[in-house]
MISEVO-34201 format. One record per residue (C-alpha): residue number from 1; residue in one letter; x, y, z. Coordinates in nm, 3 decimals. Each point is the difference from the previous one (the first is absolute). Layout:
    n  res       px       py       pz
  NUM    A        X        Y        Z
...
REM end
This chain:
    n  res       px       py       pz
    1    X    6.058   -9.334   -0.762
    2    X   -0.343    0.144   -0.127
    3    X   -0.286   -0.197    0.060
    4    X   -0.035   -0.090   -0.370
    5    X    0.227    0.051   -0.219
    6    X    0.076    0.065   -0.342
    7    X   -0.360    0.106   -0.034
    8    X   -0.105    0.257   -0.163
    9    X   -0.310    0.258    0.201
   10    X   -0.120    0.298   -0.137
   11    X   -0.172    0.172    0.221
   12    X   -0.256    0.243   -0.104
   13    X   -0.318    0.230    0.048
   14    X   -0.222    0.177   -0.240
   15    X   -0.213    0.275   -0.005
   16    X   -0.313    0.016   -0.232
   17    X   -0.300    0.170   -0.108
   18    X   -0.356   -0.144   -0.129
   19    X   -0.152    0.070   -0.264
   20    X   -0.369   -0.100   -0.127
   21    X    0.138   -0.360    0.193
   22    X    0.302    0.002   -0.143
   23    X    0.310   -0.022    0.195
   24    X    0.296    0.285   -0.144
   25    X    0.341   -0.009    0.183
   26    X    0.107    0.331    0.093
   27    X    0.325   -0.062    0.173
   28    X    0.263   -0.252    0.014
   29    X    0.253   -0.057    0.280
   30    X    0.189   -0.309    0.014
   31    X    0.332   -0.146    0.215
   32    X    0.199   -0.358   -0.159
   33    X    0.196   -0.159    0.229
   34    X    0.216   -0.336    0.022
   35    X    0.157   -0.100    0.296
   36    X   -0.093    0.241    0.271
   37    X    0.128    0.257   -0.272
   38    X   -0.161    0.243   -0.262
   39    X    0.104   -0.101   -0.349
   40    X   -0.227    0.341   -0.128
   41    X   -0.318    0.212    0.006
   42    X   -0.255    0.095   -0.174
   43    X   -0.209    0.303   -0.003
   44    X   -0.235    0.151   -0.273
   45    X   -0.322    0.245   -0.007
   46    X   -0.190   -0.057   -0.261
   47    X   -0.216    0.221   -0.275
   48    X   -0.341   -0.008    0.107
   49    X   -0.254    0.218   -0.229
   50    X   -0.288   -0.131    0.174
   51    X   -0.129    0.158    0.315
   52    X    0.123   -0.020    0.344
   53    X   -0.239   -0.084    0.289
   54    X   -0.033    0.237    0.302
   55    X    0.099   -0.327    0.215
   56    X    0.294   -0.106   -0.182
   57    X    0.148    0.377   -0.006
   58    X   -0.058    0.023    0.377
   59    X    0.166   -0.290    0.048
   60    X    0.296   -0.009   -0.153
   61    X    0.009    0.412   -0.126
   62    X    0.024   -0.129   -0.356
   63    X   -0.172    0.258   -0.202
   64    X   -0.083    0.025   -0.355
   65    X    0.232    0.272   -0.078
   66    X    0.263   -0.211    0.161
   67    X   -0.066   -0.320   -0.218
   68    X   -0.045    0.252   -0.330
   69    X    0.316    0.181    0.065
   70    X    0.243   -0.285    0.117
   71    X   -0.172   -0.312   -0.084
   72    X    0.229   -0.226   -0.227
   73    X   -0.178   -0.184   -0.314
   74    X   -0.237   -0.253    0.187
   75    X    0.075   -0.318   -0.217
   76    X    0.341    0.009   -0.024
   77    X    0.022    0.062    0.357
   78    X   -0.173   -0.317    0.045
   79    X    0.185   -0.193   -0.240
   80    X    0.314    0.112    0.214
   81    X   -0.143   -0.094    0.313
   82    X   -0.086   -0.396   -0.129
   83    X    0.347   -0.032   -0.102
   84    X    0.152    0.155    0.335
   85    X   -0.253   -0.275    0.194
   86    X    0.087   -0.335   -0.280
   87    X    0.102   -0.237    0.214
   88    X   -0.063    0.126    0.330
   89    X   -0.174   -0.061    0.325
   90    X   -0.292    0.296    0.029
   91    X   -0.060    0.163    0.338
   92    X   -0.243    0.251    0.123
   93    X   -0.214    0.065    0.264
   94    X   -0.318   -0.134   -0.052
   95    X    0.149   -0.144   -0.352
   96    X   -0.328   -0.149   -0.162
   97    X   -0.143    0.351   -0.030
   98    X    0.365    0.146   -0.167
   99    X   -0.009   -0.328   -0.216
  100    X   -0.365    0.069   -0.079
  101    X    0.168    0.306   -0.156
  102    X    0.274   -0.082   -0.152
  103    X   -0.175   -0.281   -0.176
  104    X   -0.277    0.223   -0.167
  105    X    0.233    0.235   -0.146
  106    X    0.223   -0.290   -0.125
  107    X   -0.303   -0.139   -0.134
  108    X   -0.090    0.284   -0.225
  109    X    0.383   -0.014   -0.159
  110    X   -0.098   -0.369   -0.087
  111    X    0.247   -0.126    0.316
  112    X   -0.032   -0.236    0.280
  113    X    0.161    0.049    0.371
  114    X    0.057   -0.348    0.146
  115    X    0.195    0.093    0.235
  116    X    0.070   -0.178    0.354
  117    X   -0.141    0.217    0.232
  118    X    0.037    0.065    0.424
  119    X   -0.215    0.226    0.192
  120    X    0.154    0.217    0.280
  121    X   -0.341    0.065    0.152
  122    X   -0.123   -0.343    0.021
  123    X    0.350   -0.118    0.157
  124    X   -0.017    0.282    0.279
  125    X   -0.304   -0.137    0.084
  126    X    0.183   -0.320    0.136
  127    X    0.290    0.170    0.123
  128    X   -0.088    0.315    0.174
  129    X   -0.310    0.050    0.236
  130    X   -0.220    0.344   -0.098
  131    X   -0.320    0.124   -0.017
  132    X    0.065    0.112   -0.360
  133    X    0.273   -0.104   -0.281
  134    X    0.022    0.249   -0.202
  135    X    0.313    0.121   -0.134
  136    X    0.085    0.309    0.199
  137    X   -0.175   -0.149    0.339
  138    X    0.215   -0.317   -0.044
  139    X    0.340    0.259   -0.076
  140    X   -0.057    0.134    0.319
  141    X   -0.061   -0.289    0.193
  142    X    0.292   -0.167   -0.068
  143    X    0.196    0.356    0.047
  144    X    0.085    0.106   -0.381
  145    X   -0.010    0.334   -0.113
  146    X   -0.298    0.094   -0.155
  147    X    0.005    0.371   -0.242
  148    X   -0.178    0.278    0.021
  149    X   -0.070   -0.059   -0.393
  150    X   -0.235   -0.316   -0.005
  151    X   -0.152   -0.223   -0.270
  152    X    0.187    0.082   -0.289
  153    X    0.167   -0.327   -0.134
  154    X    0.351    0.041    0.028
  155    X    0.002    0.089    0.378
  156    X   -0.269   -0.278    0.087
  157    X    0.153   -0.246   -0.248
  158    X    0.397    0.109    0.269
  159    X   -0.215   -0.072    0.287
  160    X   -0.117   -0.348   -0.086
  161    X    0.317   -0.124   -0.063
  162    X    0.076    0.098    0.328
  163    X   -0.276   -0.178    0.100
  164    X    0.074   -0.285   -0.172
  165    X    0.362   -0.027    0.085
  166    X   -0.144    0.015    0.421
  167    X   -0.246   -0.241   -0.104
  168    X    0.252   -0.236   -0.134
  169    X    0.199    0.015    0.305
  170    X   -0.323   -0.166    0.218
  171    X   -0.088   -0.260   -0.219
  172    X    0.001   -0.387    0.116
  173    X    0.334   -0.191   -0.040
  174    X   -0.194   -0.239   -0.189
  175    X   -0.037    0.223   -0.302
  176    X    0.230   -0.030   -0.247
  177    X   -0.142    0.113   -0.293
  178    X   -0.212    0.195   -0.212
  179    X   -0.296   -0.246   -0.049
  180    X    0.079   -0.039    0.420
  181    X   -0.045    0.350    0.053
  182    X   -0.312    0.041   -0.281
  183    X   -0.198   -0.329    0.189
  184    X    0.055    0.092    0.357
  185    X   -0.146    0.375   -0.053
  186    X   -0.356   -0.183   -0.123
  187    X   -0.091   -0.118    0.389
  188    X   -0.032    0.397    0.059
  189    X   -0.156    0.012    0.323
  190    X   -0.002    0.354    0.157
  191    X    0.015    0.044    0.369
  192    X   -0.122    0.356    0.104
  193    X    0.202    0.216    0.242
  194    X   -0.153    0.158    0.392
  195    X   -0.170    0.322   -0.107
  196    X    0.144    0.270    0.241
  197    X   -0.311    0.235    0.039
  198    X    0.170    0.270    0.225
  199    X    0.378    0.000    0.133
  200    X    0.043   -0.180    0.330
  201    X    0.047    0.192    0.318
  202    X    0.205   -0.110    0.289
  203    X    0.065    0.174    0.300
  204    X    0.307   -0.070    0.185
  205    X    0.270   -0.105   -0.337
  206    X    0.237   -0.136    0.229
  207    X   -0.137   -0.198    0.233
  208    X   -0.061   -0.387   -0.170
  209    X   -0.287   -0.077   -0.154
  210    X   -0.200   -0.376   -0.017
  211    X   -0.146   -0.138   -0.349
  212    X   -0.202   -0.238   -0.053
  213    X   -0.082   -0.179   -0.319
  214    X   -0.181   -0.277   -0.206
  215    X   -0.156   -0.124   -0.304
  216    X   -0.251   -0.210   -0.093
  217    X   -0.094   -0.185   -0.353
  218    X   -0.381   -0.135   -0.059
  219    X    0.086   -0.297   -0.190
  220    X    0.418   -0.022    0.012
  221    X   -0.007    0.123   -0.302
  222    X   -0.279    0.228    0.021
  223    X   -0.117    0.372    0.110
  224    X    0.214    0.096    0.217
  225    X    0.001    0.278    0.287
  226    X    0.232    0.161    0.230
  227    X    0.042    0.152    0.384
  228    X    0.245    0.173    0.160
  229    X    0.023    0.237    0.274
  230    X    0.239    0.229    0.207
  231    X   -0.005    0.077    0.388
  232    X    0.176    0.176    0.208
  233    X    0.219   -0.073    0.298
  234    X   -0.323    0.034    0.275
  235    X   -0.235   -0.235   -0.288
  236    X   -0.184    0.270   -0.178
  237    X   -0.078   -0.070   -0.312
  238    X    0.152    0.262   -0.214
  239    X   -0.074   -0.124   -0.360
  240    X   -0.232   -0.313   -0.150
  241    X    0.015   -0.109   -0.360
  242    X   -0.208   -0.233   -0.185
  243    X   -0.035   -0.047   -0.374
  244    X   -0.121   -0.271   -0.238
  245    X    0.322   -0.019   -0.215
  246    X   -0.132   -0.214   -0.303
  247    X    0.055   -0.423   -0.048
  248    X    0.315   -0.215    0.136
  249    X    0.141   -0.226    0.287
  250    X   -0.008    0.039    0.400
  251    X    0.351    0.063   -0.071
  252    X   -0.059    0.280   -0.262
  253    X   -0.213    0.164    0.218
  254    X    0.189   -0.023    0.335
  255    X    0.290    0.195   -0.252
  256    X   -0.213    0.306   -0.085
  257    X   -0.113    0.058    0.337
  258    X    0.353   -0.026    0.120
  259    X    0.093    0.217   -0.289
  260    X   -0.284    0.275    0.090
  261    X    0.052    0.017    0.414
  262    X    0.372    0.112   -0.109
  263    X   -0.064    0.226   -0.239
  264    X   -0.324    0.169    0.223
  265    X    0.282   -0.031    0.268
  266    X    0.263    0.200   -0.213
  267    X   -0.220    0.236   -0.115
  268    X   -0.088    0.114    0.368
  269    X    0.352    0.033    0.067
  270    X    0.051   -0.245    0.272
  271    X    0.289   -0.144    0.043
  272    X   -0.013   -0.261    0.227
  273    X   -0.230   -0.275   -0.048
  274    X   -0.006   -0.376    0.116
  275    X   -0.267   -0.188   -0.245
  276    X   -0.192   -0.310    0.101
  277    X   -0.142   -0.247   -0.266
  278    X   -0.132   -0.328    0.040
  279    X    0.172   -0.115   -0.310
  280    X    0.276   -0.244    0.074
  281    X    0.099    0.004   -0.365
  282    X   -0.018    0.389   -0.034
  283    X    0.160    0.058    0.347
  284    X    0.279   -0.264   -0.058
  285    X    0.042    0.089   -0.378
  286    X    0.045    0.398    0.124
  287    X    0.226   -0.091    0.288
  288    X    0.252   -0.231   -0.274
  289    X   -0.079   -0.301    0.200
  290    X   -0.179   -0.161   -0.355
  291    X    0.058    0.046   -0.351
  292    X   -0.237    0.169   -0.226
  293    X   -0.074   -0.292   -0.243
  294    X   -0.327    0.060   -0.108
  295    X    0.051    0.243   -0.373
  296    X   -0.315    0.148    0.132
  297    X    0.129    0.170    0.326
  298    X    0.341    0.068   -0.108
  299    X   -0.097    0.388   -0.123
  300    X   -0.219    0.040    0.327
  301    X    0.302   -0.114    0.152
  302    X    0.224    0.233   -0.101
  303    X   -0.235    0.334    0.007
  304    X   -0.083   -0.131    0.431
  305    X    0.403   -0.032    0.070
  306    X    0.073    0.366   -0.173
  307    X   -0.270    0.146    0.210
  308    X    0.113   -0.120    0.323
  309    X    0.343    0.125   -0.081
  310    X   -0.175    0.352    0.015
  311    X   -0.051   -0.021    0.378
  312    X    0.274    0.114    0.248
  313    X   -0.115   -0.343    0.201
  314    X   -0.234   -0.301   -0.133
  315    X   -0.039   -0.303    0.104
  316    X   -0.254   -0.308   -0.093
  317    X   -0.145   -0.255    0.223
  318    X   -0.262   -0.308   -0.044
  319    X   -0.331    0.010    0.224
  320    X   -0.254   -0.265    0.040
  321    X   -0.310    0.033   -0.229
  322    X   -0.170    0.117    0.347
  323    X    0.206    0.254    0.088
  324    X   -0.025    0.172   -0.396
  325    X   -0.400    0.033    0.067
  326    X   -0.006    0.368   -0.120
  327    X    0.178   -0.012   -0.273
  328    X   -0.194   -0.313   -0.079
  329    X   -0.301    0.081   -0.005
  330    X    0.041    0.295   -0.226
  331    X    0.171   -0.200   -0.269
  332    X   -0.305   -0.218   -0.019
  333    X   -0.244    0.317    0.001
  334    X    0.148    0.098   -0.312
  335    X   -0.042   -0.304   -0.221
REM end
């Protein structure tokens, strides 16, 4: 059954120009769906006599001679579009600036957009880990496929419902509804990902490899940092990580730096690798020996057991808090 049904979602993306600080949509794309299925879509450029900026045309290729020459009358374009979205759920990445919009040009027909409204970017933001959340970094991340053709509205309005449809799939049990959905995306609280300066070296690929990690929180909640690091089978240390990773729990933190010795680990190629935490929830969590409970870790969860599938061996292990010293002290370095 779909997560909530019988509602109706339109999700959509515009393109726009500016204009002595006035906001002019240019382009239209637009997906309804009910169900898990599309009902229809919507897609519209619009007559623009005004000019383009330099910015906007680099951006999305729309050119003035496009907009002249194909552009469909601007108002009754609109007036289709308000109907196609009565009713509806709105969704778009970063929706407040799309709404912003929307609301201007419905505003000079004499119309209001009251709309119920979701934001894809500010929901990623609780559900997937990245150093940035825009819409084609986030496609990739999670493994869609992104066009060569970007930021025109009909391909980045596809791509967010693809987003949204993933994002749906990792929400919370506990939310069952719109208004659910709408309040839980408000306690946005990003969490930054391990900055991979250069690709990781590592000499002999088969022989099996040590990691070490740890995480530390200044406050529980509060900055938090992270330290991890890799060593071979005679104890050299062959990679060392540290990052401040933004605010959140011991527990948060201990994730990420889980999360970033496996994917420093990947990237190098090995392919055998023993990891040593001193995280008894973390280690036991990883091993299935405890349930993930905690909303917060579930997602960090899930991306740390798909990375250690990538590894021809893996295995995790608790250490005592005096035995983790290296990886330790970097995570408090970088708080």
């Amino acid at each position: 059954m779909f997560r909530f049904p019988d509602i109706d979602f339109v999700i959509f993306d515009l393109e726009w120009s500016v204009w002595e600080n006035q906001n002019y949509i240019l382009e239209i794309g637009a997906i309804k769906k009910r169900n898990g299925l599309i009902l229809d879509k919507f897609y519209k450029l619009l007559k623009y006599n005004l000019p383009i900026s330099e910015k906007v045309t680099e951006l999305t290729g729309i050119t003035n001679f496009e907009i002249l020459d194909k552009g469909e009358d601007r108002e009754k374009s609109i007036l289709q579009f308000l109907l196609f979205i009565e009713g509806a759920v709105l969704v778009s990445h970063d929706v407040q600036n799309d709404l912003r919009v929307l609301k201007s040009e419905a505003y000079r027909l004499g119309l209001e957009v009251d709309n119920f409204s979701i934001c894809t970017l500010k929901l990623s933001q609780k559900v997937y880990l990245l150093n940035k959340y825009n819409l084609y970094n986030l496609a990739e991340k999670i493994e869609l496929d992104v066009p060569e053709k970007i930021h025109r509205a009909n391909i980045d309005a596809h791509l967010t419902c693809q987003i949204f449809n993933k994002i749906i799939d990792e929400l919370p049990d506990n939310i069952i509804n719109i208004k659910d959905m709408k309040n839980w995306n408000t306690g946005e609280k990003k969490l930054f990902e391990y900055k991979i300066k250069t690709k990781p070296e590592f000499d002999n690929l088969d022989s099996i490899y040590r990691g070490f990690f740890d995480g530390a929180s200044s406050g529980n909640p509060g900055k938090m940092g992270i330290g991890f690091a890799i060593i071979d089978e005679v104890s050299n240390i062959k990679y060392a990580g540290s990052q401040h990773i933004g605010n959140g729990t011991n527990n948060e933190a201990e994730y990420v730096a889980l999360i970033s010795l496996l994917k420093v680990a990947n990237l190098g190629g090995i392919k055998n690798l023993k990891v040593f935490g001193d995280s008894q929830l973390v280690v036991k969590q990883i091993k299935g020996e405890w349930q993930v409970k905690a909303e917060n870790l579930k997602p960090l969860f899930r991306e740390a057991r798909e990375l250690t599938k990538k590894f021809k061996s893996f295995s995790i292990d608790w250490i005592r808090r005096e035995e983790n010293t290296l990886a330790d002290d970097l995570s408090k370095k970088s708080i």
